[in-house]
One Martini backbone bead per residue (centre of mass of N, CA, C, O) as a GRO file, in nm:
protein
  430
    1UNK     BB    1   0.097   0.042   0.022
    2UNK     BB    2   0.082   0.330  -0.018
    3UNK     BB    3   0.101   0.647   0.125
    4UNK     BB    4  -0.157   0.770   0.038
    5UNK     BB    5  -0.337   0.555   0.078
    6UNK     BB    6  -0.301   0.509   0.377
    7UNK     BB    7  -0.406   0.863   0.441
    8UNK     BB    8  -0.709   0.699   0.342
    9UNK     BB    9  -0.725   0.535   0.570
   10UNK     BB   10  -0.919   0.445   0.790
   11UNK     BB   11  -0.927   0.521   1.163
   12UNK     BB   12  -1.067   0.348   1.405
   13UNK     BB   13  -0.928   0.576   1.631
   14UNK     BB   14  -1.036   0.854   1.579
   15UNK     BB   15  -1.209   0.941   1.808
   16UNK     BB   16  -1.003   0.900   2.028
   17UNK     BB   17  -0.763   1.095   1.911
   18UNK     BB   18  -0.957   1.363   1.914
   19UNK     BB   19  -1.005   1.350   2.213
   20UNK     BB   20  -0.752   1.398   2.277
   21UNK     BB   21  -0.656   1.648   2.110
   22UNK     BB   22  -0.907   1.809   2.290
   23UNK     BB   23  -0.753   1.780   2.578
   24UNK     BB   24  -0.493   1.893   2.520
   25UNK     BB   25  -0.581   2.182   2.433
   26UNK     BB   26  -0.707   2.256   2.695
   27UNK     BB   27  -0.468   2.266   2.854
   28UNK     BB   28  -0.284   2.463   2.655
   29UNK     BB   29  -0.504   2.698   2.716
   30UNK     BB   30  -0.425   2.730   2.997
   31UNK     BB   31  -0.139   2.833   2.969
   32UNK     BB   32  -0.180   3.054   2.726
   33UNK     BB   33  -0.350   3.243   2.895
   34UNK     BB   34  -0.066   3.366   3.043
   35UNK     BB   35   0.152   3.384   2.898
   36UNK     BB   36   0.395   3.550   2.781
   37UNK     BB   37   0.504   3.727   2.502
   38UNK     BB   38   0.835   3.644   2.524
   39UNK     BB   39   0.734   3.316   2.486
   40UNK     BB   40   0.600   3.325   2.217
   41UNK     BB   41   0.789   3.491   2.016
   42UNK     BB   42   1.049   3.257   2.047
   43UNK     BB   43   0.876   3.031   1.920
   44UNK     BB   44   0.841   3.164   1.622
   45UNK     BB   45   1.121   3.229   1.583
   46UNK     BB   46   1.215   2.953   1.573
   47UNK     BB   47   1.044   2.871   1.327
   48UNK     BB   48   1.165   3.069   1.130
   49UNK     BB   49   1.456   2.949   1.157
   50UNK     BB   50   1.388   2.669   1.070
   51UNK     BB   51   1.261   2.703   0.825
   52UNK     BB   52   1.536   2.812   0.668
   53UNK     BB   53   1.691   2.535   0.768
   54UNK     BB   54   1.404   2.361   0.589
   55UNK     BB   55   1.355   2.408   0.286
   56UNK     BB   56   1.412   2.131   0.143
   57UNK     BB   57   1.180   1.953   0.336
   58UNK     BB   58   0.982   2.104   0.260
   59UNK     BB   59   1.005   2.061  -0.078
   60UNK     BB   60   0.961   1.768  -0.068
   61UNK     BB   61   0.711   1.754   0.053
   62UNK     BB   62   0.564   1.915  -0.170
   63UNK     BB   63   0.645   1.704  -0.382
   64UNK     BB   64   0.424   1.501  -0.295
   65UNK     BB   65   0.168   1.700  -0.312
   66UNK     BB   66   0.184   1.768  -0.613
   67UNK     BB   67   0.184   1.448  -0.733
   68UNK     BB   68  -0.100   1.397  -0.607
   69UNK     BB   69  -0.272   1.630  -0.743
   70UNK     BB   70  -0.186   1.573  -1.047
   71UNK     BB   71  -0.304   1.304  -1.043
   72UNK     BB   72  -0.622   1.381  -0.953
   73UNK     BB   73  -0.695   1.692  -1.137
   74UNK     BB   74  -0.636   1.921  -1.030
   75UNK     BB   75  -0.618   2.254  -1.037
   76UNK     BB   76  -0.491   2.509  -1.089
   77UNK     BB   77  -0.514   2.664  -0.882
   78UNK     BB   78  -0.493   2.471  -0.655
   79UNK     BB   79  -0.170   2.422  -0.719
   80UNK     BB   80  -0.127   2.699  -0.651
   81UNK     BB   81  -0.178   2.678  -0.314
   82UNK     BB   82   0.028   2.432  -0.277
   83UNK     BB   83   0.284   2.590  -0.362
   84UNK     BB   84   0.604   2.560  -0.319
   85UNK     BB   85   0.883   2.791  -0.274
   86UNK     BB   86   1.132   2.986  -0.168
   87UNK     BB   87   0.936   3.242  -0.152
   88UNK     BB   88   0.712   3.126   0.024
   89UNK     BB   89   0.850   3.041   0.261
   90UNK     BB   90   0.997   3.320   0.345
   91UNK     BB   91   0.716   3.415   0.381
   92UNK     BB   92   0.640   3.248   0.602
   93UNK     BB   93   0.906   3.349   0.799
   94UNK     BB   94   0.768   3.667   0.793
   95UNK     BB   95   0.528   3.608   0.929
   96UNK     BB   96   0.624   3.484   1.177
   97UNK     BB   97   0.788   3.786   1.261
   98UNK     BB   98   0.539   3.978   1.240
   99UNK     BB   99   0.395   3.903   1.434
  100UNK     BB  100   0.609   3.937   1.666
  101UNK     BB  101   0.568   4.258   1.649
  102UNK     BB  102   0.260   4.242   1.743
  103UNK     BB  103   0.083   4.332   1.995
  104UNK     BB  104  -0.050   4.169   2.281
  105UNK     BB  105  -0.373   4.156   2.322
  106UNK     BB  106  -0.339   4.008   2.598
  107UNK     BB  107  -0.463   4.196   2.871
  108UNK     BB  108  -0.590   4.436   2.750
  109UNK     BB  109  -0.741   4.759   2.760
  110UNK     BB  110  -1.021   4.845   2.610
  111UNK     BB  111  -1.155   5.003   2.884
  112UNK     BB  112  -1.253   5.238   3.126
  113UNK     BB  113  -1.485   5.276   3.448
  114UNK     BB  114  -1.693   5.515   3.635
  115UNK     BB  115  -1.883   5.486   3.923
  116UNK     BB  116  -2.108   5.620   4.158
  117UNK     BB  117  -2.011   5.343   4.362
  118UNK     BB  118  -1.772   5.292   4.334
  119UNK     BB  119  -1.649   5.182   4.070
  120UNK     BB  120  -1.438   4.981   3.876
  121UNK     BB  121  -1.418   4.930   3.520
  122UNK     BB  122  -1.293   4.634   3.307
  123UNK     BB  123  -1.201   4.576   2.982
  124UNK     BB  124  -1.066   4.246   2.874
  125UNK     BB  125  -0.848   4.057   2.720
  126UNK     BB  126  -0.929   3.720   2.604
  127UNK     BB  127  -0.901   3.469   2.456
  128UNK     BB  128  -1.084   3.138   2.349
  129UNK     BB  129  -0.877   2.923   2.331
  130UNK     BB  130  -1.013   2.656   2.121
  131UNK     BB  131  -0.915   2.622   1.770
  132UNK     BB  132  -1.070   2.498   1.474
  133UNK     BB  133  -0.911   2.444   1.178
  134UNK     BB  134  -1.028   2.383   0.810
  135UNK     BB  135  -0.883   2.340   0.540
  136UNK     BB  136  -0.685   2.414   0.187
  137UNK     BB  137  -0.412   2.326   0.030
  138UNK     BB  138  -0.277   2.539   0.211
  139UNK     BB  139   0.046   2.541   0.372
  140UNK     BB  140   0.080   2.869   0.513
  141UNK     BB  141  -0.200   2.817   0.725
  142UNK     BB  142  -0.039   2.665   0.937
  143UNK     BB  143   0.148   2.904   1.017
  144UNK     BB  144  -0.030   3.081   1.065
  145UNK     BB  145  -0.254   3.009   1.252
  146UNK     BB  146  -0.071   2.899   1.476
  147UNK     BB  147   0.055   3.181   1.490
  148UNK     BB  148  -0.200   3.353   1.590
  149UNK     BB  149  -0.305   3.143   1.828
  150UNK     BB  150  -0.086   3.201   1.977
  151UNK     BB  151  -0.040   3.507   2.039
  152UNK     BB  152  -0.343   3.484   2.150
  153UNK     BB  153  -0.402   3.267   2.359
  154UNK     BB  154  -0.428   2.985   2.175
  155UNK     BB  155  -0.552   2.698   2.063
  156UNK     BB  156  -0.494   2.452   1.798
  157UNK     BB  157  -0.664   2.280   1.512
  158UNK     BB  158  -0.524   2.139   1.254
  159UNK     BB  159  -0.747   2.055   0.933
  160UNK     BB  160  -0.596   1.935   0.685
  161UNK     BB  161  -0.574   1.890   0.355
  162UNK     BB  162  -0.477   1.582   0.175
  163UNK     BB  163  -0.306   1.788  -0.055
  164UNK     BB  164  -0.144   1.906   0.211
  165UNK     BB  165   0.005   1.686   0.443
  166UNK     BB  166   0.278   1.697   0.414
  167UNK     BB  167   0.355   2.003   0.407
  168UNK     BB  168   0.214   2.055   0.699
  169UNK     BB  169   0.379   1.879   0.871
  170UNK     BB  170   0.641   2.005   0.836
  171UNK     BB  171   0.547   2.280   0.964
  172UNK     BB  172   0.466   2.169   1.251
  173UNK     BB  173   0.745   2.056   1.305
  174UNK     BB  174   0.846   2.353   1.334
  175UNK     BB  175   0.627   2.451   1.562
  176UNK     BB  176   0.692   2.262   1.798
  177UNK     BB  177   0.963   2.329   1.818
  178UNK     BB  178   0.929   2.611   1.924
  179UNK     BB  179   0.805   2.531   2.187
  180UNK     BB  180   0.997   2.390   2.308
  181UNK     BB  181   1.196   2.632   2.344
  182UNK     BB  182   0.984   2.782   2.475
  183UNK     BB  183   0.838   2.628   2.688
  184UNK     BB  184   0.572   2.514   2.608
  185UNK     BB  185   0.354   2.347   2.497
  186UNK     BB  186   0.359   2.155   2.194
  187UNK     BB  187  -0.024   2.132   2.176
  188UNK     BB  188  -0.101   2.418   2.090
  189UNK     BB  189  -0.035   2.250   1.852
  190UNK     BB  190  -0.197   2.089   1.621
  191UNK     BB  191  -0.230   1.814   1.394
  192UNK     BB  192  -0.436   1.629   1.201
  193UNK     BB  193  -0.316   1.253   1.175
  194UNK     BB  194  -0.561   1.238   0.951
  195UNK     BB  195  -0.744   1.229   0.626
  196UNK     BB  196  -1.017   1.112   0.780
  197UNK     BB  197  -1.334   1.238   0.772
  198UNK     BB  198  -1.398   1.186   1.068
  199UNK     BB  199  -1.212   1.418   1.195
  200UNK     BB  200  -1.443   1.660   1.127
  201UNK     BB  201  -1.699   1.565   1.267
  202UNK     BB  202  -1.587   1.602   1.530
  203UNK     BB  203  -1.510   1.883   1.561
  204UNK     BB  204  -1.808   1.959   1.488
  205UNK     BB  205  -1.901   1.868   1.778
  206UNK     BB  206  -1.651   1.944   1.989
  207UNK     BB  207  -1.500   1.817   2.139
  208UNK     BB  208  -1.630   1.758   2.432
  209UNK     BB  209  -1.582   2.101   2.451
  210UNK     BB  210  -1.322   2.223   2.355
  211UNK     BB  211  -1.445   2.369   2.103
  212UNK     BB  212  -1.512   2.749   2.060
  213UNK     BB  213  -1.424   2.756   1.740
  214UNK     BB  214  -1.437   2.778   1.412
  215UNK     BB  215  -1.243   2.785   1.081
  216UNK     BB  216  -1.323   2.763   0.730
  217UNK     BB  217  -1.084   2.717   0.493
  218UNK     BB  218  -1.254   2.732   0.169
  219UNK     BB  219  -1.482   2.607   0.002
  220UNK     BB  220  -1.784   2.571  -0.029
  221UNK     BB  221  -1.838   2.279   0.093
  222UNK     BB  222  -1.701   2.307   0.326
  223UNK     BB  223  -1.878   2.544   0.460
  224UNK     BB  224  -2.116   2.437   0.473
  225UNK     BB  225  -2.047   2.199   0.647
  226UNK     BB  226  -1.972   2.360   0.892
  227UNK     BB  227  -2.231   2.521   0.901
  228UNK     BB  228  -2.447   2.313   0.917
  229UNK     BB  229  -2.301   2.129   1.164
  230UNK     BB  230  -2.217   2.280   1.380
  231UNK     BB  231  -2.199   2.293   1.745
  232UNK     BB  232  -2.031   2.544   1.705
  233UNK     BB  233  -1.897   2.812   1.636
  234UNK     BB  234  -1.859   3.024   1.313
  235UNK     BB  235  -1.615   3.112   1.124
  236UNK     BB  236  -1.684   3.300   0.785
  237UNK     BB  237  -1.712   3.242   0.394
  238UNK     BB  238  -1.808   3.096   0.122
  239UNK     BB  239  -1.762   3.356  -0.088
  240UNK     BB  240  -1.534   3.551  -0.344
  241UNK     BB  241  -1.771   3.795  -0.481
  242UNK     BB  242  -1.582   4.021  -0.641
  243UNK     BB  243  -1.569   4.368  -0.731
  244UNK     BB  244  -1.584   4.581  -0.977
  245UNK     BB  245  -1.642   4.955  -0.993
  246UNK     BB  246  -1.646   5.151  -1.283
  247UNK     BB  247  -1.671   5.480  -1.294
  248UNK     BB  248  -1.756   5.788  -1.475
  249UNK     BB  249  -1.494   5.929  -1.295
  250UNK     BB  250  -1.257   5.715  -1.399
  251UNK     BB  251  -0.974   5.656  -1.475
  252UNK     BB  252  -0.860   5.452  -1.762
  253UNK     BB  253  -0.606   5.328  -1.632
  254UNK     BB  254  -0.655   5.271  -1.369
  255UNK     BB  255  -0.889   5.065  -1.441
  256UNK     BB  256  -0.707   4.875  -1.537
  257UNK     BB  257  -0.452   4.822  -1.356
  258UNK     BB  258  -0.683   4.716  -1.143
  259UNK     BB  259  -0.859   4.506  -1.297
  260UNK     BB  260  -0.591   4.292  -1.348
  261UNK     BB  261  -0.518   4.264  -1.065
  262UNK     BB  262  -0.775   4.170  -0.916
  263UNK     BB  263  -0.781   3.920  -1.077
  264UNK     BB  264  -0.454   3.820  -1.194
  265UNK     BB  265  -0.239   3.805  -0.998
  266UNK     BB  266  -0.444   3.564  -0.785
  267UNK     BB  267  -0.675   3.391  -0.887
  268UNK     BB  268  -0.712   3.162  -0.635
  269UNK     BB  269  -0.823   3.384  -0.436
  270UNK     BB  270  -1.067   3.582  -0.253
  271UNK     BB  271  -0.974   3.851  -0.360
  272UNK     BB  272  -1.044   3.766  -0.647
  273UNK     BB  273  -1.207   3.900  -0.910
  274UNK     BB  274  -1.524   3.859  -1.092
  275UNK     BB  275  -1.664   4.104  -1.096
  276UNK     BB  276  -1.723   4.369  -1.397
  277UNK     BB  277  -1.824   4.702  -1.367
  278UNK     BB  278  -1.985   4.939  -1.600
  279UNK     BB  279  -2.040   5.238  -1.628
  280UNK     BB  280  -2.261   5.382  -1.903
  281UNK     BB  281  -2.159   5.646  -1.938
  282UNK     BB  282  -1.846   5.502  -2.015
  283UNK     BB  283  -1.880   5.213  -2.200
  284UNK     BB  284  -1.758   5.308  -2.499
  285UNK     BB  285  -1.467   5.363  -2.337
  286UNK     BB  286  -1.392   5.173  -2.072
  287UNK     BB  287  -1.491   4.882  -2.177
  288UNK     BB  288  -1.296   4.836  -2.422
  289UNK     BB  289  -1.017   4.883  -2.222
  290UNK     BB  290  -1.057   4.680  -1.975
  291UNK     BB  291  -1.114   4.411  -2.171
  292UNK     BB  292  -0.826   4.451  -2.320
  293UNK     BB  293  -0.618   4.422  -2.063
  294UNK     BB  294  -0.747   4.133  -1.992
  295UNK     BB  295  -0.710   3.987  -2.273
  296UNK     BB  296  -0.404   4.031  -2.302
  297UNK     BB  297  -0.365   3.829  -2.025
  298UNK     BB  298  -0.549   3.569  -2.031
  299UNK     BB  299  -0.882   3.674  -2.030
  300UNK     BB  300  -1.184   3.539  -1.956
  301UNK     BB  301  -1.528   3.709  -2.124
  302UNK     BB  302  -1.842   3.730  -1.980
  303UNK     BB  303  -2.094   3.904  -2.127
  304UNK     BB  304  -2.344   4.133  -2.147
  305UNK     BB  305  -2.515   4.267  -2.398
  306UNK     BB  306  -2.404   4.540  -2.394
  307UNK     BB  307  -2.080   4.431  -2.378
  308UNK     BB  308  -2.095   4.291  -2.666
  309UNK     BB  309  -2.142   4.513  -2.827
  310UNK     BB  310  -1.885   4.649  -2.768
  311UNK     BB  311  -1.718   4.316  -2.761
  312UNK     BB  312  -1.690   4.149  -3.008
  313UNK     BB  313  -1.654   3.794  -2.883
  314UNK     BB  314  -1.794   3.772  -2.581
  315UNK     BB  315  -1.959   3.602  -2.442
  316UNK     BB  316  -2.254   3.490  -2.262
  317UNK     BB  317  -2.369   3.552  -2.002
  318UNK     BB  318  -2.520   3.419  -1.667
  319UNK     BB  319  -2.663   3.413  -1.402
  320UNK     BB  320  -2.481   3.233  -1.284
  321UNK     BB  321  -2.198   3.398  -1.331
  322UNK     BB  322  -2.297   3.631  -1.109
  323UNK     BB  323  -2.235   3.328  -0.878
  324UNK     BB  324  -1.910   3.279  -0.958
  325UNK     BB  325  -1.629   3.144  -0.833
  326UNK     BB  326  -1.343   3.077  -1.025
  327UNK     BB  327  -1.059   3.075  -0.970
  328UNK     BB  328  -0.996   3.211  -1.232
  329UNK     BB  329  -0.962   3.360  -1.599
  330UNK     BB  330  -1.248   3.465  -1.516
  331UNK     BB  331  -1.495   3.733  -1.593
  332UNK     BB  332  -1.776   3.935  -1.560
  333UNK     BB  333  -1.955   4.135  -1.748
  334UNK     BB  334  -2.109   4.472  -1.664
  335UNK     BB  335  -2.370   4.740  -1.753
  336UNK     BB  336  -2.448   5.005  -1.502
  337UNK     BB  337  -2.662   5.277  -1.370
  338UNK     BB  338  -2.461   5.339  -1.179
  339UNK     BB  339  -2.397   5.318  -0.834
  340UNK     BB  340  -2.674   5.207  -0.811
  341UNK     BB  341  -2.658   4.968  -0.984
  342UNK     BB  342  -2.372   4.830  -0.857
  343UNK     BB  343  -2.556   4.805  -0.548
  344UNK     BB  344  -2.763   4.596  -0.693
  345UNK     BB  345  -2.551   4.395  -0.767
  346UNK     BB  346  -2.442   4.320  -0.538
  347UNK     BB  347  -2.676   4.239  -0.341
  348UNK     BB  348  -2.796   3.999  -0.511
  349UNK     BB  349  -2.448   3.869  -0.587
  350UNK     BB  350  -2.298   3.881  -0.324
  351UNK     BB  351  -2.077   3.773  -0.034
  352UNK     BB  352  -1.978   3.991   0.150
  353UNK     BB  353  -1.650   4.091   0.077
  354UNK     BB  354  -1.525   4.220  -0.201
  355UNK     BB  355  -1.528   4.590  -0.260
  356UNK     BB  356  -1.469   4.837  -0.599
  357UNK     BB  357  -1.410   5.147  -0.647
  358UNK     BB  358  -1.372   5.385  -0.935
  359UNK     BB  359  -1.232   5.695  -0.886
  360UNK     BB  360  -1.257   6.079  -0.841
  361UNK     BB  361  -1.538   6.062  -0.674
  362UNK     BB  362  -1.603   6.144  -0.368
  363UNK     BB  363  -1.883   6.107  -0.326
  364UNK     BB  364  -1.919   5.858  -0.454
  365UNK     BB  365  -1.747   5.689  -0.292
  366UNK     BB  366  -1.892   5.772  -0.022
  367UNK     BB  367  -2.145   5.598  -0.135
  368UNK     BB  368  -2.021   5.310  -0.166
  369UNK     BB  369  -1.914   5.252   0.107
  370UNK     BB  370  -2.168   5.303   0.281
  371UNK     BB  371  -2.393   5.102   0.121
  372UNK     BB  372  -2.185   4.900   0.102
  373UNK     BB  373  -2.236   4.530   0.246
  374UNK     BB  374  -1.929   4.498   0.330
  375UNK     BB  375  -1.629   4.369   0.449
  376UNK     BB  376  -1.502   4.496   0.234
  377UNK     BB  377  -1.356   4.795   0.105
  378UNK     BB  378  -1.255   5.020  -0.200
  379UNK     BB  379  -1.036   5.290  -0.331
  380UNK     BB  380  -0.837   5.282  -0.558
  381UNK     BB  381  -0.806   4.936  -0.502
  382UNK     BB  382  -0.698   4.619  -0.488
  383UNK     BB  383  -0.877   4.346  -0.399
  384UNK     BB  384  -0.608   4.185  -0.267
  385UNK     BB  385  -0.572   4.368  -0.009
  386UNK     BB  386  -0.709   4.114   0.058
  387UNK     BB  387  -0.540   4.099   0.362
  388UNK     BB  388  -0.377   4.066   0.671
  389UNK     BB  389  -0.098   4.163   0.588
  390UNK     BB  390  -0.197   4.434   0.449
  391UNK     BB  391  -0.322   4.543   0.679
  392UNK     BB  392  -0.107   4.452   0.990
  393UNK     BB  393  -0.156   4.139   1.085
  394UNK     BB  394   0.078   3.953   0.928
  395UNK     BB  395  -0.179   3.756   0.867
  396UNK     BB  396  -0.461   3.549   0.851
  397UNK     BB  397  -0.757   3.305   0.905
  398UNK     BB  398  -0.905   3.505   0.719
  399UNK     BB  399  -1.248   3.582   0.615
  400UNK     BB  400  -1.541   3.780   0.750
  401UNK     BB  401  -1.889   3.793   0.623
  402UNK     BB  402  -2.015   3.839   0.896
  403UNK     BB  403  -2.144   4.026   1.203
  404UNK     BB  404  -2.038   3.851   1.447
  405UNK     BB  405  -1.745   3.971   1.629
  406UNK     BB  406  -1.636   3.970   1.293
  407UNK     BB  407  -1.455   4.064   1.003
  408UNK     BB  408  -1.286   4.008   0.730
  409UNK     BB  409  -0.969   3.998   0.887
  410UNK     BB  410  -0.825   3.754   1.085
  411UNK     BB  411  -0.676   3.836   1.383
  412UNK     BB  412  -0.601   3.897   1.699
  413UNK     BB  413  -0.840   4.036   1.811
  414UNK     BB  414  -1.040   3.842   1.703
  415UNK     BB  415  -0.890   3.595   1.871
  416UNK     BB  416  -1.115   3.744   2.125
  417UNK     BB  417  -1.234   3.871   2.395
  418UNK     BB  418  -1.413   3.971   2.703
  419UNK     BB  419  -1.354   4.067   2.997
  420UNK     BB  420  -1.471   4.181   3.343
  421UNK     BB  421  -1.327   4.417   3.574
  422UNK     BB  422  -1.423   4.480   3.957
  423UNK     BB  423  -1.350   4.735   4.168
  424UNK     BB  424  -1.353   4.785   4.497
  425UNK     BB  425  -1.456   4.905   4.857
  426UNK     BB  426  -1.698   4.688   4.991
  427UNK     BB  427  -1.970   4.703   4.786
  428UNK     BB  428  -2.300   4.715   4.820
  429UNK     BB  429  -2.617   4.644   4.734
  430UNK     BB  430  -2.937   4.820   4.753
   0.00000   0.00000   0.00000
């Protein structure tokens, strides 16, 4: 039986595996809920140094999980997620520096005040605890989501996709190092030792109260099942059904510009823009302009009947089009009434993910900004940009695209919540 094998086949003991692993983190989230700063940044660096002295050994593993993958079929998309060299490595151990830089969020004082009765109240963050972490392809959300969480003094476990499993267990086992050297319980990060779906099922019931939040990140099918099933609460969001909305007083240099970069910098990320709307006021010039600009670059364009007139050879754009995330080279085009008209199709078709919007007019502007109810907007800047590193957030478990405890990216204080510290002087309640 070969390895790939081997790693798909059911685990007898799947469900006692999963209950160790929620016992082993509840203890270390008691750990870490008190640890200093400087302990567990030590972990970090310790881990950011590792990953570079074992450049050659993580890309050993990914070229084991890339032949597994392209036996399999996976998309380009998919391929390029998976992909790790020397530069996305480096990107890797740099991430994990960052995070170090940032302020730990832990025992800050969010406000504090006086009462009439003497009482000092004071809100304080404090961990979530114990977080579930499900994703797909991208092994360098091993070290971000571990590295997020371990700085936030949670516990953590993380259960990667089948086809990126050599590659995440080398970098948990650079991880594990990290804990070990600042002296940390090694448990507080874990790798789900088993790609048998029986430990997905597992999580979703909450390993019998371990964990305190679920946060999924993948396709569509992955979130709607820990969506629909999950027995704890669930940080995500479905589709990264992003939009580009070129208005009538956009420059059209920075607009092609835009439109190009938001598309195709990286296909396969959920901040790659999927629709491109343009005011009719100037469809006859802004849109044959900037869909030449991406089909120069090898983009695929299904427009709506009026792009079709513009841009003759264009496909035929379908309902399904414009509520589809292609994760590819293709993006659907439509001509719309005015920025009230682009606020109407992102309503209807988007997935409250990342819309931006295009022009020199800052009325237009702050009306698409305060109107459009997604979790990030962008004024003259690419979608691309929906992402935690370049918040300053160092990195990020995700996007959340909910309404309730966070939004957008999902950095460092996104993952606490906070408790009230109440001091008194002898007072008793009248």
């Amino acid at each position: 039986m070969s390895v790939v094998e081997k790693l798909h086949t059911a685990d007898p003991d799947v469900v006692a595996t999963m209950r160790d692993i929620g016992a082993h983190a509840r203890d270390a989230a008691k750990v870490l809920r008190s640890a200093p700063r400087k302990q567990k940044d030590a972990a970090l660096l310790a881990a950011a140094m590792t990953i570079r002295a074992d450049v050659d050994l993580i890309l050993a593993a990914n070229e084991k999980d890339m032949e597994a993958a392209q036996a399999r079929g996976l998309t380009g998309a998919m391929l390029d997620r998976l992909k790790l060299d020397d530069d996305r490595i480096e990107a890797i151990a740099k991430g994990l520096e960052a995070i170090v830089e940032l302020e730990d969020p832990v025992g800050t004082t969010i406000t504090e005040w006086d009462m009439p009765s003497g009482l000092h109240i004071e809100r304080r963050r404090v961990p979530l605890g114990v977080i579930g972490i499900i994703y797909e392809s991208r092994p360098n959300v091993t070290a971000d989501a571990g590295a997020l969480c371990l700085k936030s003094g949670n516990a953590v476990i993380l259960r990667g996709g089948s086809e990126s499993f050599h590659s995440s267990r080398a970098i948990h086992t650079i991880l594990e190092h990290g804990l070990d050297a600042a002296q940390l319980p090694s448990k507080a990060i874990q790798l789900v030792p088993t790609t048998d779906r029986a430990a997905v099922g597992e999580m979703l019931k909450g390993l019998d109260g371990s964990i305190d939040l679920l946060v999924p990140r993948g396709g569509r099918s992955l979130t709607e099942r820990v969506t629909n099933d999950a027995r704890v609460p669930v940080l995500g969001h479905l589709d990264g059904l992003c939009h580009v909305y070129v208005d009538k007083d956009a420059d059209i240099e920075m607009a092609q510009k835009i439109a190009v970069n938001a598309k195709l910098r990286r296909t396969g990320i959920c901040g790659s823009a999927e629709t491109l709307l343009v005011d009719e006021a100037v469809a006859d010039t802004h849109l044959p302009a900037v869909v030449k600009a991406l089909q120069d670059k090898g983009c695929e364009i299904r427009g709506d009947e009026k792009s079709q007139a513009l841009v003759p050879g264009i496909s035929a754009a379908t309902r399904e089009d414009w509520s589809t995330e292609y994760l590819d080279a293709i993006i659907a085009v439509a001509v719309v009434p005015g920025v009230k008209g682009a606020l109407a199709h992102i309503a209807e078709y988007g997935s409250q993910h990342t819309e931006c919007i295009v022009t020199d007019n800052q009325e237009t502007a702050d009306k698409f900004l305060t109107d459009c109810d997604s979790a990030i907007l962008l004024h003259n800047a690419s979608t691309q940009y929906a992402d935690g590193g370049e918040f300053g957030m160092g990195a990020e478990i995700g996007i959340a695209t909910g309404k309730l405890h966070a939004r957008g990216p999902v950095g460092l204080e996104q993952l606490t919540s906070f408790k009230y510290v109440v001091r008194g002087s002898g007072q008793t309640r009248p």
